[in-house]
N, C-alpha and C positions, 0 to 999 in steps of 0.2 A: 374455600377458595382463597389463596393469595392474588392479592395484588400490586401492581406496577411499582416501584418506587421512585419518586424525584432523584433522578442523579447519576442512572447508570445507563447503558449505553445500547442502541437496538438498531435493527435495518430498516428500512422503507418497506412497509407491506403494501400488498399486492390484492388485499383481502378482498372477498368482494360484499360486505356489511360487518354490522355487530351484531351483538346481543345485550340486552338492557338488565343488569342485575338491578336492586331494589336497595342492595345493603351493600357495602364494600366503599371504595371510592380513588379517586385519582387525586396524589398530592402533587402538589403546584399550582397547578390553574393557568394561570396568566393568558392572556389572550385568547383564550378557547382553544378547541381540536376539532378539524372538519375530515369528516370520512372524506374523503375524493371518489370512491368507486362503489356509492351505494349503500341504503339500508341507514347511513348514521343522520347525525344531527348538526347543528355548530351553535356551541356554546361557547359563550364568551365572559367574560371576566378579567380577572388577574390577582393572585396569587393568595388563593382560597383553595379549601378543599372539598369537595366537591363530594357530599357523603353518598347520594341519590342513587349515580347509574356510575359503572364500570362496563371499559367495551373489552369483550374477550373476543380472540382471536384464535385460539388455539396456540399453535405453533409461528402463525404470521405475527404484523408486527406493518404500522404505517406512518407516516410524517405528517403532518398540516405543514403546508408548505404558503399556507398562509399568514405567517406569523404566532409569537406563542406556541399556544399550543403543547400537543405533545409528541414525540415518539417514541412507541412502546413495542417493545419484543416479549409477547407473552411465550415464554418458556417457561421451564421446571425454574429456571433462576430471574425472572422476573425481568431481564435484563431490557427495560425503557427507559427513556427519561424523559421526566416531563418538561411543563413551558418554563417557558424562558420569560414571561410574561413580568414575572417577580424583582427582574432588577430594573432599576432607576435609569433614563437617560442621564450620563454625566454630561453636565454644562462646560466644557471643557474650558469657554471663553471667560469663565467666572473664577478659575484654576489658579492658583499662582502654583507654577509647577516650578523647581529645580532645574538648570539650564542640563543637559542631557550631552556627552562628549563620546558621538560617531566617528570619528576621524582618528584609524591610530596607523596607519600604511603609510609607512615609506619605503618606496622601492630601492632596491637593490641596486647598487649599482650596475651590473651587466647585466638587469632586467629593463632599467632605463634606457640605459645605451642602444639596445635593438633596431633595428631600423624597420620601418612598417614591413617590407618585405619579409625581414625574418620573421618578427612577428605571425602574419598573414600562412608563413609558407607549414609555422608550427603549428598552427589551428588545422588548417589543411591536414594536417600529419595525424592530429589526434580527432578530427572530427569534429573541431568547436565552432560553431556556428555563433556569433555576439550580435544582438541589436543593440545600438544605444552607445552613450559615450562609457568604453571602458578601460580599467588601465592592460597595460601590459600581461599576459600570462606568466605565472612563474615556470622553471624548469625544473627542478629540484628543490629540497627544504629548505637548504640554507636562503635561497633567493627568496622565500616567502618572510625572512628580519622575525620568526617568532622568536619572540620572550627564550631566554634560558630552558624555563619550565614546562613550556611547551616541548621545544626542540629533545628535552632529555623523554619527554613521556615517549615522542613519536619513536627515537633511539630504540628505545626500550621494548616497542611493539615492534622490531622490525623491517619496518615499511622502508621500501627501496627508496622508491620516488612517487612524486602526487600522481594520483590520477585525471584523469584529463578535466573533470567537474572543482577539483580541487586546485590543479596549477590555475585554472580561468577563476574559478569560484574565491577563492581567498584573496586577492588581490581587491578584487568589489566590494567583498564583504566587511574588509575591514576598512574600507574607504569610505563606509558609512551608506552606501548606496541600498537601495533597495531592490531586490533582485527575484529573476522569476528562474529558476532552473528547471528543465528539461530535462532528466534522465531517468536510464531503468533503476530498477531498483537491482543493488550489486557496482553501484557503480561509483561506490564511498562518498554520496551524497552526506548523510550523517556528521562525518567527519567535516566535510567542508564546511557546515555549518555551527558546528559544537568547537572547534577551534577558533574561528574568532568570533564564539559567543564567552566563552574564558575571557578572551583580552576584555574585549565590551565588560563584564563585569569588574575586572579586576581596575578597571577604568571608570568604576562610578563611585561616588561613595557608599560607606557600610550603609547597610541596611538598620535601621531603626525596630524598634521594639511595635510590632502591628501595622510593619509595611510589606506589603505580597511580594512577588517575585521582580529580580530585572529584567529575567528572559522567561518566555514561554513558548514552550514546543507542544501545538495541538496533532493528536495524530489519530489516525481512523480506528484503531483499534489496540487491545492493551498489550498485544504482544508483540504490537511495533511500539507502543509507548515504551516496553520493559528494557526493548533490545537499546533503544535510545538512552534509555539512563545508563544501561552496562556501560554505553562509551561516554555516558556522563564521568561517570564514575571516573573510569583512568586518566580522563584529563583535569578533575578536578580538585582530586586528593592533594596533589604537591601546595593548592594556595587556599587548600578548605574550602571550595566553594560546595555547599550544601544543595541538594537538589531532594525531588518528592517525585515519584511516580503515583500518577491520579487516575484513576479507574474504577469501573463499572464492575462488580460481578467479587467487590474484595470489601473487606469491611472496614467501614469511614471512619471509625474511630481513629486508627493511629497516621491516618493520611490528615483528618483534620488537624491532630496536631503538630503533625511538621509544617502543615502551612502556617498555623498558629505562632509556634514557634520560630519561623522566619525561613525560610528558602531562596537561595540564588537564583535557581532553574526550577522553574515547573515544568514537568510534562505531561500531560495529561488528555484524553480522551475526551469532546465536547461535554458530553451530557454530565458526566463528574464535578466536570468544573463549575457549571451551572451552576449544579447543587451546591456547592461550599460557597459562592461568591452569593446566593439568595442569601443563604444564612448568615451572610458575614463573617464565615470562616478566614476570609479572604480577600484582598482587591487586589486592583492592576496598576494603580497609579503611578506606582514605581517603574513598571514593566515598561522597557525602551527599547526591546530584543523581540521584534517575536517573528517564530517559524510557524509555520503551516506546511506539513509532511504529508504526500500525498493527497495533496487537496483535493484531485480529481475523485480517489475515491473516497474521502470524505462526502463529497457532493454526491456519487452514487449512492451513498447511505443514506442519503437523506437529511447531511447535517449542516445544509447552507443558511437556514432560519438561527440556529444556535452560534454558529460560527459568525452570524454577523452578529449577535447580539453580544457574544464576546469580544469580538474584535472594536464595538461601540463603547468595549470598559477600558481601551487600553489607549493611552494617550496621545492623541495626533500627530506631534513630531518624530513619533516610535519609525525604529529600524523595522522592515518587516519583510523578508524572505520568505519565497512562497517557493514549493519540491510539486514539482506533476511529471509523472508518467507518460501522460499526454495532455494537448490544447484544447481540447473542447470549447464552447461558445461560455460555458456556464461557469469553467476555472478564468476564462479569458475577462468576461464580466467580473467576477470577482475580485482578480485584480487591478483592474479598471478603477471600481469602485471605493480600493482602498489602498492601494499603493500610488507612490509620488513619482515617477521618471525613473520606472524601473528596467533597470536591464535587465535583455534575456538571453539566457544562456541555454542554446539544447548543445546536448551531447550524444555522436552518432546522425544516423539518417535523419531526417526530419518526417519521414515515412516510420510509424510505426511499426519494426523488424522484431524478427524473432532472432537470436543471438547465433551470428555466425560457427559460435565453440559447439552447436547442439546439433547433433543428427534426430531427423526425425523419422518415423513412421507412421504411415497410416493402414491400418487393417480395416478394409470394409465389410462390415459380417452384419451377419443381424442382431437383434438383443440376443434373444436365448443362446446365444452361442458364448457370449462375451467372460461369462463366469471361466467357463472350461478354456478358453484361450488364456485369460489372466495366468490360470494354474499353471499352462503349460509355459507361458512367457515369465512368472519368476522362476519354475525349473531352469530354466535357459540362462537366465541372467545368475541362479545363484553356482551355476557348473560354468561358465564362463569369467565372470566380474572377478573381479579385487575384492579378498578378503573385506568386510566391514561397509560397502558399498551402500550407501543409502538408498532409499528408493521412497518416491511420494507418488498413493495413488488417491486421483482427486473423481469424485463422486457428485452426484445432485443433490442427495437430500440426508438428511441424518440416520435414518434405519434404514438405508441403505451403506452408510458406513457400517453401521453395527453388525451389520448382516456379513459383509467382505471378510471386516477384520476379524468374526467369527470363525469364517470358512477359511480364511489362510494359517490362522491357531490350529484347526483342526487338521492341518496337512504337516501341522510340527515347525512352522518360522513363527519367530516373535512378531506378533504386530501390536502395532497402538492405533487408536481412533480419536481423532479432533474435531467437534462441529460446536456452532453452538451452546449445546444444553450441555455441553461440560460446566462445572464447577472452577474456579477460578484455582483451587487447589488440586484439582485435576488437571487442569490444562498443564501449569507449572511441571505436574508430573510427568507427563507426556512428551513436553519441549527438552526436557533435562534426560528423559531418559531417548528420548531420538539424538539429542546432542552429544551426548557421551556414547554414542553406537552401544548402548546395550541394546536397544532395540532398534535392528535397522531397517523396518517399512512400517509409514505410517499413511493410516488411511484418514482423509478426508475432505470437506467439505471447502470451498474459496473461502472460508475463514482463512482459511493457511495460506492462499495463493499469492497474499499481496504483503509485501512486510516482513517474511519469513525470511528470516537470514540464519541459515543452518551451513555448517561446511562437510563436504564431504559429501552431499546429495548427485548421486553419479546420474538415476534414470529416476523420469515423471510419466506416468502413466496416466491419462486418461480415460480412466472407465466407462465416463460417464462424457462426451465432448460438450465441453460450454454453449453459452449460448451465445456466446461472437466471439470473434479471430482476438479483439484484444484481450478477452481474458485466457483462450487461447494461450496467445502469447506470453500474458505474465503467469501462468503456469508453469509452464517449458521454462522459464527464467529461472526457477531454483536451482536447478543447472544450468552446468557451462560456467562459472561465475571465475572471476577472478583468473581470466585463459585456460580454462581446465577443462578437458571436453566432460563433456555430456550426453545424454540418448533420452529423446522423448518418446514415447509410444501413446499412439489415440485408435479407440475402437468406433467404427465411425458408421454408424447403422440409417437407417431409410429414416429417421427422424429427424437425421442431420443434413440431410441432400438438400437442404434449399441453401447451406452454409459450403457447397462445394466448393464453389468459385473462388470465394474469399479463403478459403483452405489454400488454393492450389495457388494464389496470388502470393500467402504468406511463406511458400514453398519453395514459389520459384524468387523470392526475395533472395534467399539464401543458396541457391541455386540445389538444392531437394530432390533425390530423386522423386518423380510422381508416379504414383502407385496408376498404373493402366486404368483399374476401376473406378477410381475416380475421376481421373478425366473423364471417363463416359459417361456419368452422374452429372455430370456439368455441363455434359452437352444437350444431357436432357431435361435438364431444367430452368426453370428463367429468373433463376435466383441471381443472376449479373445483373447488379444497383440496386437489390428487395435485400442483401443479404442485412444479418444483425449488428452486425458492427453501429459499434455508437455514435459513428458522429452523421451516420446517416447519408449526407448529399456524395451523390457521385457513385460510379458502380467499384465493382472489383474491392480492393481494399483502401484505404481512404489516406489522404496525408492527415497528420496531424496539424498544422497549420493554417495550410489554404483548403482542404477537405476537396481536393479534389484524386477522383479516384486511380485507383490501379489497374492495372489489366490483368490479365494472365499469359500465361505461355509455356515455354519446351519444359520439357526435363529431365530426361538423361537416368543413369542407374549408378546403383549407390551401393558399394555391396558392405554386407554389416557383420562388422567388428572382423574375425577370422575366417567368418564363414564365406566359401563361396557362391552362396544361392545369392540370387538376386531380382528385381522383379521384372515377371515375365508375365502373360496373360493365361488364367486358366486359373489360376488359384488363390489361397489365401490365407496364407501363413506368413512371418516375416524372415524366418530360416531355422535351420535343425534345432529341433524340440519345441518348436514354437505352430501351434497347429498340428502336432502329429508329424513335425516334420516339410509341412509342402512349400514352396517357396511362393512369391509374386510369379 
């Protein structure tokens, strides 16, 4: 039997006990680990090894949300990590730190000049919503005064003009301010942040021989940490500034020594970083830059104990920008607790929507039906679609992926499979070959759902429908992106009817056709204000701020892509070739 390692990265289980081996053991310690849901123990300590008992889970995986602690994802690749327990509170009062220089924005001339009305009428126009005192939004690059260096990389990518996170978001950021942004993901979040974290560095002095990063970017998982270094990468090459991708599931030899070696920009995945800063791979002292990418679902994984314990190593007067998806109580807490007079920026509804650019459907069928529909739904898309068309089918569990992406091999299309118990040398392979359209449908698990920035993803199918509207939602988000339409498809069987309502709420957001079958599902159920959605208070679907809920209502027919069928009552197909042919 292997065991857990200190350092790498795992989800919140659900488990319901352990089991006590005799021999093995869990490295770190710190704080202890308490089962929450039965059968375990709570041990307590700090940063010791702990040779006696090892908790196996199987395939699960759970957090102590207590402090310390561990969290551990028993898979083939071990992917936990333990407490947190092993690092020191810094004294920060006892610090003589180096004076830190957040201020490099000066606005534009005819970004000044605006009068609150323009201003006011242009937020309205792109959907910027600002709490708090902020400057002007830019409109184009040159109003944003970057550097030379900047301005030739953006040149050189093409980019017309900022996006709506970007013209509001650069302006605060490089004024030093501390900031909370609201958007989906797709919405050049990354960007707004990794641009004036360049300036910020290029604005501090050199790093010293055994001093850690200036900026740190933590992010839920390593294939949003990877995508984040990519855009590290082309804004950083023109002034050298050196960066490290830190993660779970890759071998810590040559990441220890680029921290070793000195680094501008970290990025890195919680439980990773833990690991190196126990050991003293690593500190934060330097660090006056830091993002947190997705926090919400960092906190859905279970990584708020780790993430405070990091964000305790990094120096008080620090810059610190905070990326959610959504407001929940727990990211709202968070920033609360560690940011200074932060502005917040959403971008779009303040209603958690699914993306105007995406048609959706829903097929009400039972299980056993769902494999045979699949078949006949990629027939349909691969005799209709655009040459090379991506497609992402998302699944519940992992041999259920392996089972699909078998059964679509066996009818002669390329597929790949992502969850999980991949290998970090797999995954890699997977992402580069869905990225380069050699292989264009990939099956799997919400490891892929959040974070996934591939282009070219035309249709999302849902094989398996989530278990609430928001993940839902950031699913269907891998299309549509960047104005381009899209087509979601979801099979939506009697396991899912108490999530009618909130289906039909996220439907008629976008004004959706609704599939007749489901409205009757919803009449028969009393899943209005019981549905899954996360943030709980309120019926229908929930705002993301004040949590107060949605309704439902009309909706109208929608007919898809060239084909004439459309939905009607009596059947249950989405159009020709799909179902044998039958329409709504």
């Amino acid at each position: 039997m292997t065991y857990p390692q200190n350092g790498d990265d795992g989800y919140q289980a659900r488990s319901n006990g352990f089991s006590n081996f005799k021999s093995g053991g869990n490295s770190g310690g710190g704080g202890g680990y308490n089962n929450r849901n039965g059968g375990g123990y709570n041990k307590t300590g700090g940063g010791f090894n702990n040779g006696r008992f090892n908790n196996s889970f199987g395939d699960n995986s759970y957090n102590n949300r207590n402090g310390g602690g561990y969290q551990n994802n028993f898979n083939r690749n071990n992917q936990g990590y333990g407490g947190n327990g092993g690092l020191r509170q810094v004294e920060w009062a006892n610090k003589k730190l180096r004076p830190v220089e957040k201020h490099f924005y000066v606005p534009h001339p005819s970004v000044a000049s605006r009068t609150p009305f323009e201003v006011e009428q242009f937020r309205k126009a792109k959907e910027i919503t600002v709490e708090g005192e902020a400057p002007n939004p830019i409109q184009n690059f040159d109003e944003a005064n970057f550097p030379d260096y900047i301005l030739t990389e953006v040149c050189n990518k093409g980019y017309e003009a900022p996006t709506p996170i970007q013209a509001q978001g650069w302006p605060i950021a490089m004024s030093g301010h501390d900031m909370v942004g609201i958007a989906q993901t797709g919405s050049g979040k990354t960007l707004a942040y990794i641009l004036p974290a360049a300036i910020h560095i290029n604005n501090q002095p050199p790093l010293n021989k055994g001093e850690g990063p200036i900026v740190l970017v933590l992010a839920p998982t390593r294939e949003l940490a990877q995508q984040i270094q990519e855009v590290s990468n082309d804004f950083g090459r023109s002034t050298n500034i050196r960066n490290s991708c830190i993660f779970g599931g890759a071998p810590k030899g040559p990441q220890a020594r680029d921290l070793q070696r000195g680094i501008e920009i970290c990025i890195a995945t919680p439980g990773r970083l833990i690991d190196f800063l126990e050991k003293g791979s690593t500190n934060l002292e330097r660090c006056t830059y830091l993002v947190l990418d997705e926090a919400d679902r960092m906190l859905d994984m279970g990584f708020e104990p780790q993430i405070r314990k990091i964000l305790s190593q990094v120096r008080p007067d620090r810059q610190t920008l905070m990326w959610s998806a959504t407001w929940p109580k727990e990211v709202r807490k968070l920033a609360s607790d560690f940011m200074k007079n932060p502005v917040y920026i959403n971008i779009g509804s303040k209603n958690l929507s699914a993306n105007n650019n995406i048609v959706q459907f829903v097929d009400v069928c039972q299980e056993h039906e769902k494999e045979r529909k699949l078949g006949s739904l990629l027939q349909e898309i691969n005799t209709n679609a655009d040459t090379g068309s991506k497609i992402i089918i998302f699944v519940e569990t992992k041999k259920k992926v392996e089972g699909i992406t078998r059964s679509i091999r066996s009818i002669g299309w390329s597929a790949l499979s992502m969850h999980g118990d991949k290998s970090q040398q797999e995954r890699d392979y997977v992402l580069r070959e869905f990225r380069t359209g050699k292989s264009s449908i990939l099956v799997a698990t919400d490891v892929a759902a959040r974070g996934l920035d591939v282009e070219g993803i035309k249709y999302v199918v849902n094989y398996d429908y989530p278990h609430s509207s928001e993940d839902y939602i950031h699913r269907i988000g891998r299309t549509g992106r960047s104005d381009s339409a899209g087509t979601s498809y979801a099979f939506f069987t009697p396991s899912n009817y108490k999530q009618a309502r909130d289906l039909i709420s996220v439907l008629n957001e976008t004004n959706q056709a609704i599939n007749p079958k489901l409205t009757e599902i919803a009449g028969k159920t009393n899943s209005y204000g019981k549905g899954n959605s996360r943030w709980g208070n309120g019926g229908g679907f929930n705002k993301r701020f004040n949590n107060q809920g949605g309704g439902s209502g009309g909706g109208g027919y929608r007919k898809f892509g060239n084909n004439s069928n459309n939905y009607s009552n009596g059947s249950t197909g989405y159009s020709n070739g799909f179902n044998n042919g039958n329409s709504y």
